[in-house]
Rosetta silent file (secondary structure, phi, psi, omega in degrees, C-alpha in Angstrom):
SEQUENCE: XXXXXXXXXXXXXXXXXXXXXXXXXXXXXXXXXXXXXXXXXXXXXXXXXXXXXXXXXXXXXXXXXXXXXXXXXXXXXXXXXXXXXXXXXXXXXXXXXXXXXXXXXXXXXXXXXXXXXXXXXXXXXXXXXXXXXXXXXXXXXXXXXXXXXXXXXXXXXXXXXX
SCORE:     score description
SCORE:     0.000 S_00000001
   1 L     0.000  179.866 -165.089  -29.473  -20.887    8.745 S_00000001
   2 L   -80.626  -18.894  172.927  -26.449  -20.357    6.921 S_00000001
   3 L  -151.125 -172.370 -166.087  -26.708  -23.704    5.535 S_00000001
   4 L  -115.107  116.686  175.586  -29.522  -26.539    6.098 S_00000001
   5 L   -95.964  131.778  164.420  -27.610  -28.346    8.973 S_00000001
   6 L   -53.930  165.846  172.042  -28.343  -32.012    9.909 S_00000001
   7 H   -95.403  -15.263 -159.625  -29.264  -32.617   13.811 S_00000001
   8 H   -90.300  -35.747 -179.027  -26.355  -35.524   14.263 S_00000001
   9 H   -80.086  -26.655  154.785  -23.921  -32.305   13.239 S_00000001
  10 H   -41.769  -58.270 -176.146  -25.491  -29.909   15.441 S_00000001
  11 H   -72.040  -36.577  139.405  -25.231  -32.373   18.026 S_00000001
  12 H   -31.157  -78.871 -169.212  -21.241  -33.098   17.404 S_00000001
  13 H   -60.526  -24.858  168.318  -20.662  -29.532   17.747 S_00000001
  14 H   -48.706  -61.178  160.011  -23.004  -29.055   20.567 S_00000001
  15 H   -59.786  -28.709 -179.576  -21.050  -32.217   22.316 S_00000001
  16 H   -97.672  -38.162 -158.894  -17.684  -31.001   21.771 S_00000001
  17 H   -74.417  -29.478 -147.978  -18.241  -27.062   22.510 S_00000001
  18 L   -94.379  -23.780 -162.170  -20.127  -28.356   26.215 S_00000001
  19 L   -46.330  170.875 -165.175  -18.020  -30.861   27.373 S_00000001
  20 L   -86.924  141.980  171.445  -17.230  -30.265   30.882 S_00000001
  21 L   -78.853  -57.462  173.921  -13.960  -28.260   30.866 S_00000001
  22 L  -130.012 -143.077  164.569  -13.222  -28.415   34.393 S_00000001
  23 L   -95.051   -5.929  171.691  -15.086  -29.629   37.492 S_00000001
  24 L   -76.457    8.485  178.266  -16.941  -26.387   37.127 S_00000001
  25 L    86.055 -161.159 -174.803  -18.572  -27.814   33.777 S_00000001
  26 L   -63.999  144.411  179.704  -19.292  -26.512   29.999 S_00000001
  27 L  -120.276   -6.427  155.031  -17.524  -23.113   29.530 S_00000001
  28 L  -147.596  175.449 -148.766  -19.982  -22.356   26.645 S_00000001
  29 E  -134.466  117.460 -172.269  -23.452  -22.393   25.951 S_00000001
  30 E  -104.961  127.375 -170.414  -24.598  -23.304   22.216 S_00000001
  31 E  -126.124  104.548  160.194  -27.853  -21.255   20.585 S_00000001
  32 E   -72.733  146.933 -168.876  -28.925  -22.164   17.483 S_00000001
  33 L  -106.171  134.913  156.794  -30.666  -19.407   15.223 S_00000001
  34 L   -67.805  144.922 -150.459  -33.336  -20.135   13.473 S_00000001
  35 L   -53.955  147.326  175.643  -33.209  -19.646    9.243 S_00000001
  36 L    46.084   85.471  143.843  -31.970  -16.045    8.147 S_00000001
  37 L  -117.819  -73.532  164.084  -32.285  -14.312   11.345 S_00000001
  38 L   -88.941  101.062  165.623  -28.218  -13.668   11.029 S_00000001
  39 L   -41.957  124.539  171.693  -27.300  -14.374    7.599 S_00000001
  40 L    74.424   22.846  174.113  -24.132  -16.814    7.243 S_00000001
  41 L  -155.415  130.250 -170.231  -24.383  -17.842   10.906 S_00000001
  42 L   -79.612  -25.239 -172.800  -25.813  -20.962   12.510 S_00000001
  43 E  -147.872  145.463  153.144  -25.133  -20.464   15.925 S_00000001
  44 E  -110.038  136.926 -159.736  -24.414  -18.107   18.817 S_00000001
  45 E  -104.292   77.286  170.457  -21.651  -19.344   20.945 S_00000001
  46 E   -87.251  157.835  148.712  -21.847  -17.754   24.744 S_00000001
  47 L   -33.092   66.305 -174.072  -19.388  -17.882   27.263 S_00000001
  48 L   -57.596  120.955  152.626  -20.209  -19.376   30.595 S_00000001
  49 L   109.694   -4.478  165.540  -18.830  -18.362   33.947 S_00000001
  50 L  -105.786  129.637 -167.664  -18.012  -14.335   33.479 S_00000001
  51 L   -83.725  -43.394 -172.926  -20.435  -12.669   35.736 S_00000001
  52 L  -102.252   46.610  177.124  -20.248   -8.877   34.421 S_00000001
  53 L   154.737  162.721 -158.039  -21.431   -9.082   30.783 S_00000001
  54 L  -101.237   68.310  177.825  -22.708  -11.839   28.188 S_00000001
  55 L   -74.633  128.121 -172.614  -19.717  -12.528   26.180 S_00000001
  56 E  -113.662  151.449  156.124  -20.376  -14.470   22.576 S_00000001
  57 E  -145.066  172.454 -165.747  -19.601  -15.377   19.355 S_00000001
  58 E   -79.628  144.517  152.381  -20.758  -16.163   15.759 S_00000001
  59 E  -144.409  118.186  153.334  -20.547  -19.633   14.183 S_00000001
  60 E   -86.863  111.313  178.442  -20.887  -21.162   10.943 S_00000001
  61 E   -60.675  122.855  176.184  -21.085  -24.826   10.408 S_00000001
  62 E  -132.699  148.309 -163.068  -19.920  -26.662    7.592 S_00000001
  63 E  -132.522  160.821  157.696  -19.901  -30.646    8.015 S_00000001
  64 E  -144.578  152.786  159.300  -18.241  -33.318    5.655 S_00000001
  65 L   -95.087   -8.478  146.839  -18.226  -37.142    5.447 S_00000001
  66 L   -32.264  -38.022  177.139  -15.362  -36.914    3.097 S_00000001
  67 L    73.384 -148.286 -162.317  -12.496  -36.755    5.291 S_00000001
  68 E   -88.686 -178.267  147.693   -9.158  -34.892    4.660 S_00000001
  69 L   -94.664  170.106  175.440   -6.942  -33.933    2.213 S_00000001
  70 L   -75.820  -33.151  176.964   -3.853  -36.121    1.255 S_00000001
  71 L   -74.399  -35.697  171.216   -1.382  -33.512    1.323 S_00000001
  72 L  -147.960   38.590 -167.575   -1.937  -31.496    4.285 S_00000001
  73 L    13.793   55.208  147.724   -4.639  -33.133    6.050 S_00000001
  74 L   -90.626  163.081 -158.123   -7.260  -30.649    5.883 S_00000001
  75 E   -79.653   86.153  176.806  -10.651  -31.282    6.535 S_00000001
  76 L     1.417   24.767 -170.700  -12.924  -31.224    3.254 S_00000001
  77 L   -96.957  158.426  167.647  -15.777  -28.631    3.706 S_00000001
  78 L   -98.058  142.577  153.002  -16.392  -25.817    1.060 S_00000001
  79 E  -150.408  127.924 -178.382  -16.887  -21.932    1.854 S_00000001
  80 L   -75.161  106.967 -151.456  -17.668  -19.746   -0.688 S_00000001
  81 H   -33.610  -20.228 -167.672  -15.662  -16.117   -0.500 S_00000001
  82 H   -76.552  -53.153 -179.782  -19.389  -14.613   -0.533 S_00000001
  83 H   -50.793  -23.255  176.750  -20.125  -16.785    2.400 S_00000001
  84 H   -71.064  -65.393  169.758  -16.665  -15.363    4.283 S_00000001
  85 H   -73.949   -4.246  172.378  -16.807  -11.929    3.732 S_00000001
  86 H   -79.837  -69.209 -161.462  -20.799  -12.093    5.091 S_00000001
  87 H   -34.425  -76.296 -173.911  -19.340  -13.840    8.251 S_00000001
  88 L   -46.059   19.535 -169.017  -16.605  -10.630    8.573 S_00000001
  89 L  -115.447    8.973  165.079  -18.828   -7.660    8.342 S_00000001
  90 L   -75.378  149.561 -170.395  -20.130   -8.809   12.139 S_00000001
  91 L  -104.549   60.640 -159.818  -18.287   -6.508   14.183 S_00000001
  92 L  -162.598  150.743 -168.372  -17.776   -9.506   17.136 S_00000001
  93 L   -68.654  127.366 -179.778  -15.568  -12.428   17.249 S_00000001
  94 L  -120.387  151.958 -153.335  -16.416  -15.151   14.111 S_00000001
  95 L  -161.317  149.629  179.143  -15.580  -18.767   13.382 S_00000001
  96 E  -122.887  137.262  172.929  -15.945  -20.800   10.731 S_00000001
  97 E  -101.540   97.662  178.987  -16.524  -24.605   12.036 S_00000001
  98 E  -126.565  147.769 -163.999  -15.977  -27.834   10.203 S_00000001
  99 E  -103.837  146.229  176.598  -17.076  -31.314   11.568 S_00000001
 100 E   -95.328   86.928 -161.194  -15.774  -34.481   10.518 S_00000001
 101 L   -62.778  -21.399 -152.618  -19.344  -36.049   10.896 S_00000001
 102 L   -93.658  -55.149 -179.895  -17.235  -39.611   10.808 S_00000001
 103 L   -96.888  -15.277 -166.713  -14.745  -38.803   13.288 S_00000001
 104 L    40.421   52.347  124.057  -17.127  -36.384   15.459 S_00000001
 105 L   -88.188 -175.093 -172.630  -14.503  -34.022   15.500 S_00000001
 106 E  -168.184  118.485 -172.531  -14.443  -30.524   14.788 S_00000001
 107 E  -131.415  149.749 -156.871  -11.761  -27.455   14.048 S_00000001
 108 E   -95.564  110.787  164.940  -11.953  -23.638   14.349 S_00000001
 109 L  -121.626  107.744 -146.549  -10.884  -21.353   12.126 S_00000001
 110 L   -55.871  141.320  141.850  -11.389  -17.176   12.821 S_00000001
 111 L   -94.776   16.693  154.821  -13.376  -15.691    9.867 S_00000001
 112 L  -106.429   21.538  158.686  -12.053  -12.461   10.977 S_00000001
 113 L   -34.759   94.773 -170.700   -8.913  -13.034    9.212 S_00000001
 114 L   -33.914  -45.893  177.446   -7.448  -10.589    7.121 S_00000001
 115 L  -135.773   74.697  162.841   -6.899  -13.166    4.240 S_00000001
 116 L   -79.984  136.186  139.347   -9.397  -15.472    4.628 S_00000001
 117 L  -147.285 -164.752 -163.496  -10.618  -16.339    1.345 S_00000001
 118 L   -81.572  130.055 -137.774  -12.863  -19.093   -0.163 S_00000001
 119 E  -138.632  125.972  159.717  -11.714  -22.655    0.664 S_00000001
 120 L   -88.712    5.758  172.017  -12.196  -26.101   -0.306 S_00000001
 121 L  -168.006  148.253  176.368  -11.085  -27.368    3.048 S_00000001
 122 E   -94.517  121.624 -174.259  -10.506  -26.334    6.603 S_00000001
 123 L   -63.906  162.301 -169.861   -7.090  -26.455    8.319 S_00000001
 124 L  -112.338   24.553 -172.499   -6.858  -29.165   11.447 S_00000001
 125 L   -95.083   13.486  156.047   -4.452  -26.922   13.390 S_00000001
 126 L  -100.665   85.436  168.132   -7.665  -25.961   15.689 S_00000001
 127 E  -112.956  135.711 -142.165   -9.103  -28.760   17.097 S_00000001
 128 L   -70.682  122.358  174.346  -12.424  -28.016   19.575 S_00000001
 129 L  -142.734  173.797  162.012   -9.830  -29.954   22.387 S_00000001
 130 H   -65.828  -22.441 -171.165   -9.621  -28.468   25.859 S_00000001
 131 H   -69.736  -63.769 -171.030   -6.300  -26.447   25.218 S_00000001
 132 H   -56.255  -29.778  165.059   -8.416  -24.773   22.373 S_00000001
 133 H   -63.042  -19.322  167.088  -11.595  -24.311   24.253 S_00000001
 134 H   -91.866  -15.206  157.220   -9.939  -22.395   26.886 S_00000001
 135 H   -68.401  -35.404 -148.473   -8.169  -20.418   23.773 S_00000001
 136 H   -87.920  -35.788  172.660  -11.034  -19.838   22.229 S_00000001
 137 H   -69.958  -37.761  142.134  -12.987  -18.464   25.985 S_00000001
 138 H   -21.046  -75.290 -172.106  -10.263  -16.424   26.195 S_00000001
 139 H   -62.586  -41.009  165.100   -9.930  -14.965   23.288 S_00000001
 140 H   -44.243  -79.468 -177.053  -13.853  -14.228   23.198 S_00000001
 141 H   -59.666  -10.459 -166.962  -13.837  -12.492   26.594 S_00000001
 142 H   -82.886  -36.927 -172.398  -10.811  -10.461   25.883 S_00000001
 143 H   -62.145  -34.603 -140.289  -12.745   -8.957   22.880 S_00000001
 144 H  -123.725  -16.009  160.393  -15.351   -8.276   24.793 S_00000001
 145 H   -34.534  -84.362 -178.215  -13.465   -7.339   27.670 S_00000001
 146 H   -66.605  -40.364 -177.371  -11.832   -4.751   25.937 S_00000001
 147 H   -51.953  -36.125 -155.412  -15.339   -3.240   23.429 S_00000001
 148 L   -58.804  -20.787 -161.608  -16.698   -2.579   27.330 S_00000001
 149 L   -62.128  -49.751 -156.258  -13.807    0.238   27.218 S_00000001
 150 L   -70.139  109.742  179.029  -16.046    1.896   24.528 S_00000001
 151 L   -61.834  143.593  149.689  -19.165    4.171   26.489 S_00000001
 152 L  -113.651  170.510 -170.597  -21.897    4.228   24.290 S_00000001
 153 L  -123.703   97.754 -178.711  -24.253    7.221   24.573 S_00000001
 154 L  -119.028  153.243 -157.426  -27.556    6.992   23.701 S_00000001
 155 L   -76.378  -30.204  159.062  -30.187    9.544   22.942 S_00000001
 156 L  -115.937   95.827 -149.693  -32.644    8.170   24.139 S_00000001
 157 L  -112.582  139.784  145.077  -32.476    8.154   27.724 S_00000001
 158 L   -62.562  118.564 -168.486  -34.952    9.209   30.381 S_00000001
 159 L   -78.677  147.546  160.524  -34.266   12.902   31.066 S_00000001
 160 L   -15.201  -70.645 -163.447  -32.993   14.145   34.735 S_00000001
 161 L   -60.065  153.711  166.046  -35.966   16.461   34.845 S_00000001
 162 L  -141.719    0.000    0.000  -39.608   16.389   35.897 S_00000001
């Protein structure tokens, strides 16, 4: 994985992405990757409840026991600009996560961000809440919504003829 994750922070984010959303349940589905399969991502995040295609997304975890800062109460995790610019070269909606292992909270922040760059702490203006979990399923499906727009053509194909 992108970083050697604990099981109690797995299991925060795990607890906060599932909670039930409505009376219809969890609105995502959390799949941890086993190490280096996708470099600089810990998780795949799918989308429950859209019927004509799987939409997902990447996440990397970063956890602290540290707390905030004093000035603008972000949350204390590190990510290194190498670690950033890895995330952005997937060409699919990307998140950077960091858990308050203390507070069992957790906030979102897009690593497809034009000016992203390497951070000693993660802003708290995303926090996995319900308002954001229905942003963030949103936001997911629309991406993926819209890529369906794109045909692809591939060459290998069973021909017409016999």
């Amino acid at each position: 994985m992108a970083n050697e994750l604990e099981q109690s922070v797995k299991d925060i984010f795990v607890a906060l992405m599932t909670e039930a959303h409505s009376d219809n349940g969890a609105i995502f589905n959390v799949r941890f990757l086993d190490d280096d399969i996708l470099p600089h991502v810990d998780c795949i995040v799918e989308l429950v409840g859209q019927k004509d295609y799987l939409p997902f997304c990447y996440v990397q975890l970063k956890s602290t026991k540290t707390g905030y800062t004093k000035k603008d109460k972000r949350l204390k995790v590190k990510f290194s600009q190498e670690s950033i610019n890895g995330l952005s070269l997937y060409p699919a909606p990307t998140y950077i996560v960091g858990i308050d292992e203390k507070e069992k909270t957790g906030y979102l922040v897009s690593a497809n961000a034009d000016n992203l760059s390497s951070m000693a702490s993660i802003p708290t203006d995303f926090p996995i809440n319900p308002p954001n979990r229905g942003n963030l399923w949103n936001e997911v499906n629309d991406f993926w919504f819209k890529s369906r727009k794109i045909k692809f053509n591939s060459n290998f194909v069973e021909s017409e003829e016999e």
